[in-house]
C-alpha positions in Angstrom: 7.6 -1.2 -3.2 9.0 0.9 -0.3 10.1 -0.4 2.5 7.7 1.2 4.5 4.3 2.9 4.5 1.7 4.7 6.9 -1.2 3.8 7.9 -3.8 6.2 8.7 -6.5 4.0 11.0 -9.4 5.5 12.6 -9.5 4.5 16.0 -12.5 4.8 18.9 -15.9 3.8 19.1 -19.5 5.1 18.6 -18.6 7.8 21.2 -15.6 9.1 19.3 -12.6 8.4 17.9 -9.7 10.0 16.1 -7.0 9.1 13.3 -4.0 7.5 14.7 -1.0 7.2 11.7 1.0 4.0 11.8 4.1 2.9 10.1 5.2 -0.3 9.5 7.6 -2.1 7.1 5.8 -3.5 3.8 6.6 -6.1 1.3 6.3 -7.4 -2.2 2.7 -9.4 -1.8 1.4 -7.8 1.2 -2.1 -7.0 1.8 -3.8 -4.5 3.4 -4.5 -7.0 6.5 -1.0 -7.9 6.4 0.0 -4.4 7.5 -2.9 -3.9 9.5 -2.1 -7.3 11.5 2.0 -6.3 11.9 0.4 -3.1 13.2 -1.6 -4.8 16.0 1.9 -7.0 16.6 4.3 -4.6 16.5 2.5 -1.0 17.8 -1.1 -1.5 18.5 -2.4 -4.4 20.3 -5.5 -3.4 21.0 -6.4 -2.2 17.4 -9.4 -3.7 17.3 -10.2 -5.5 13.4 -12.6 -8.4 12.5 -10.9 -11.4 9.9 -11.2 -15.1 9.6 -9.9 -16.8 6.6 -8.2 -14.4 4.5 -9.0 -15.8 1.7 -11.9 -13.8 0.1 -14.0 -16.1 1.1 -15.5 -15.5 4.6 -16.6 -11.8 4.4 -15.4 -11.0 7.9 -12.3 -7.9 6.9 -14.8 -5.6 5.3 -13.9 -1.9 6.1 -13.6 1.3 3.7 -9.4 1.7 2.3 -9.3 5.0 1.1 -12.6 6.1 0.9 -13.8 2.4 -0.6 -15.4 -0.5 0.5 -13.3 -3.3 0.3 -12.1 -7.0 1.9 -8.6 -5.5 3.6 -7.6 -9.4 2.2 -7.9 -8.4 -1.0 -6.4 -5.2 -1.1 -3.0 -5.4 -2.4 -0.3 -2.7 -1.3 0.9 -2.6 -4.8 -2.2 -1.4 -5.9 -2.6 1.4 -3.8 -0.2 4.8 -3.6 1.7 4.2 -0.5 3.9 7.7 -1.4 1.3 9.1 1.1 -1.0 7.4 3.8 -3.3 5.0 3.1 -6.5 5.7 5.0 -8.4 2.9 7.1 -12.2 3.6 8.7 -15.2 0.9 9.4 -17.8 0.3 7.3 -20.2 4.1 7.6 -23.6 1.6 7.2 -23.7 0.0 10.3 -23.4 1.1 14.4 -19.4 1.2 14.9 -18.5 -0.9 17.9 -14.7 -0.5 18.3 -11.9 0.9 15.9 -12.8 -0.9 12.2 -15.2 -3.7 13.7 -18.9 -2.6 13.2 -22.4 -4.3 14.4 -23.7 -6.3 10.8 -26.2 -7.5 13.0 -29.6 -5.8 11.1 -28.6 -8.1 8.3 -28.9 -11.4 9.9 -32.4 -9.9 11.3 -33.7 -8.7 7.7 -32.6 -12.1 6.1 -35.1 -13.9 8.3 -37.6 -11.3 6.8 -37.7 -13.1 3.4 -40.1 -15.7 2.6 -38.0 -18.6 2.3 -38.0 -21.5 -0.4 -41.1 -23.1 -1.6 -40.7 -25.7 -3.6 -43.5 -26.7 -6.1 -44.4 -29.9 -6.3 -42.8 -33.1 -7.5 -43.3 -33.6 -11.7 -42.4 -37.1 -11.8 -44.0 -40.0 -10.6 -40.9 -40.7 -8.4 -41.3 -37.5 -6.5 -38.3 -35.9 -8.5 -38.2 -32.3 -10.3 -37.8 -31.6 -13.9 -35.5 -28.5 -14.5 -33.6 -26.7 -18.0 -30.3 -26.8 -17.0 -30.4 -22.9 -18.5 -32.3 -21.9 -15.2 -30.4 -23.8 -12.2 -27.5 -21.5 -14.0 -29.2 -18.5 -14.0 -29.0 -18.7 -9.6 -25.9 -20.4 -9.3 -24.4 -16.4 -9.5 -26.5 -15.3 -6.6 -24.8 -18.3 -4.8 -21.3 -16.6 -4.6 -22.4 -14.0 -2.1 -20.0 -14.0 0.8 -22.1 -12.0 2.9 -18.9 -9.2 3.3 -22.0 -6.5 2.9 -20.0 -4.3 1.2 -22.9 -3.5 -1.0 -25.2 -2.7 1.9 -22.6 -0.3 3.2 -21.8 1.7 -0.4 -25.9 1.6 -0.9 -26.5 5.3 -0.7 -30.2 4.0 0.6 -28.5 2.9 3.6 -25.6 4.6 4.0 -26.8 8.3 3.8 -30.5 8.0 4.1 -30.4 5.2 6.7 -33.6 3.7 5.3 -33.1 0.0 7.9 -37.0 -0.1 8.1 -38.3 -0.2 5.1 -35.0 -1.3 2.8 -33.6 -4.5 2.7 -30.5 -3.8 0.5 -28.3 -4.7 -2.5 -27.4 -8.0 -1.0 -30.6 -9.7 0.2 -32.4 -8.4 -2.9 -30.0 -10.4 -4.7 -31.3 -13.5 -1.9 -34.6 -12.5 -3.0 -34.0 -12.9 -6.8 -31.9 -16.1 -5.7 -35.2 -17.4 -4.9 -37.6 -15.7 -7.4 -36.0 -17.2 -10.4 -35.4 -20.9 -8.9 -37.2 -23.0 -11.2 -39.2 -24.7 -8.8 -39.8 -21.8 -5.9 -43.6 -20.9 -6.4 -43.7 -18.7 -3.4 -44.8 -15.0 -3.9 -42.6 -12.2 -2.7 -43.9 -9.9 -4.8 -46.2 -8.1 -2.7 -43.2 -7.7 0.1 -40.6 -6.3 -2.4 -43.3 -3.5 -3.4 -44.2 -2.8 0.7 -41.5 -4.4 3.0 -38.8 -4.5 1.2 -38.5 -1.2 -0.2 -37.1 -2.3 -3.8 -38.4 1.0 -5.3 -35.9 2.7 -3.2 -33.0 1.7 -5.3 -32.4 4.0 -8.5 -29.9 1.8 -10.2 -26.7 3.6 -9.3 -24.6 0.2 -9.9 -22.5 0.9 -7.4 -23.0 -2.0 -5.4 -22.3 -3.9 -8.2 -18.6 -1.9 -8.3 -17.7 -2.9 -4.8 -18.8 -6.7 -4.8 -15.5 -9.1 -4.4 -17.3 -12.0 -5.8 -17.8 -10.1 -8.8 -21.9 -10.8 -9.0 -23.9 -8.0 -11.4 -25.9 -6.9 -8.5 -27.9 -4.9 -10.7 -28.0 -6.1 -14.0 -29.3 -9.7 -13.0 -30.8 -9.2 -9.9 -32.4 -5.7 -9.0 -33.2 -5.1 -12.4 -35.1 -8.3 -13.2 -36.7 -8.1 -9.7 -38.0 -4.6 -11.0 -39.7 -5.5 -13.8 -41.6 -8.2 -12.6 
């Protein structure tokens, strides 16, 4: 690894904003945050840049390196070409507030759209639930959704025909089908994926599926089956 790379960050807000290239020393290990937080340290400190755990796990570094969505967390240097600079922007789905932080805030206000658990009731005298351990698996993928929405913001739907009304997205279909196929949800969403929900929108490009870090089938197991019924 060189000892040094550039870093080619797009800086501004909604109003404007340019590329500003950045150089900073670089080591064996380093990720993409690591460089972008020695930037902020050593040359920038008001670069403006949204993390919390760095870990994978929380969601909050999600911006576009080189061209593709991705957790900055887990984008290693040694996986990238740092012969030339390696290009930083926000997320292009959502309102731009400063530098690479964005406004996710329409997904917080579309998950509250979804008709939430309804549970059927009891099956057992003792007000318990009988269930085939084959169907609590069949959710337990749709539970490893960090919320990072780097499916919403690769979803050409969103993305380039800025469909917010009447598409919900890659990730809160995947809620919806979290919820569909729980063994003992009876409630019927059907009508809202047709209308409100806009799941006719999607034309099964996969490449939400591509981009998630939590490595769910978006698609596959949850569009797809939400499709058909």
């Amino acid at each position: 690894m060189p000892a040094s790379a550039t870093f080619r960050i797009r800086r501004g807000d909604a109003q404007g904003g340019r590329f500003v290239d950045y150089t900073t020393e670089v080591a064996e290990g380093m990720v993409v945050l690591d460089a972008v937080h020695r930037i902020q340290a050593e040359k920038a400190p008001d670069l403006a840049v949204r993390w919390n755990c760095k870990a994978g796990k929380c969601g909050s570094c999600s911006a576009e390196v080189n061209g593709v969505p991705k957790l900055m967390c887990m984008s290693r240097l040694s996986d990238l070409p740092l012969e030339k600079p390696i290009v930083l922007e926000p997320m292009k789905a959502f309102p731009l507030l400063k530098d690479l932080v964005t406004d996710v805030s329409w997904n917080f206000a579309v998950k509250k759209k979804v008709k939430p658990f309804k549970p059927r009731p009891p099956d057992a005298p003792d007000g318990t639930w009988r269930m085939a351990q084959s169907d609590v698996d069949r959710v337990q993928e749709f539970r490893k959704c960090i919320e990072c929405f780097l499916c919403q913001d690769v979803c050409h739907v969103l993305r380039d025909h800025r469909l917010y009304e009447g598409f919900i997205g890659p990730r809160f279909l995947v809620h919806v089908a979290a919820l569909e196929m729980h063994p003992l949800d009876v409630e019927d969403r059907l009508p809202s994926l047709r209308d409100a929900h806009g799941i006719g929108y999607c034309n099964i490009t996969k490449c939400c599926t591509k981009v998630c870090p939590e490595g769910i089938t978006i698609t596959d197991n949850a569009i797809i089956p939400l499709k058909e019924r």
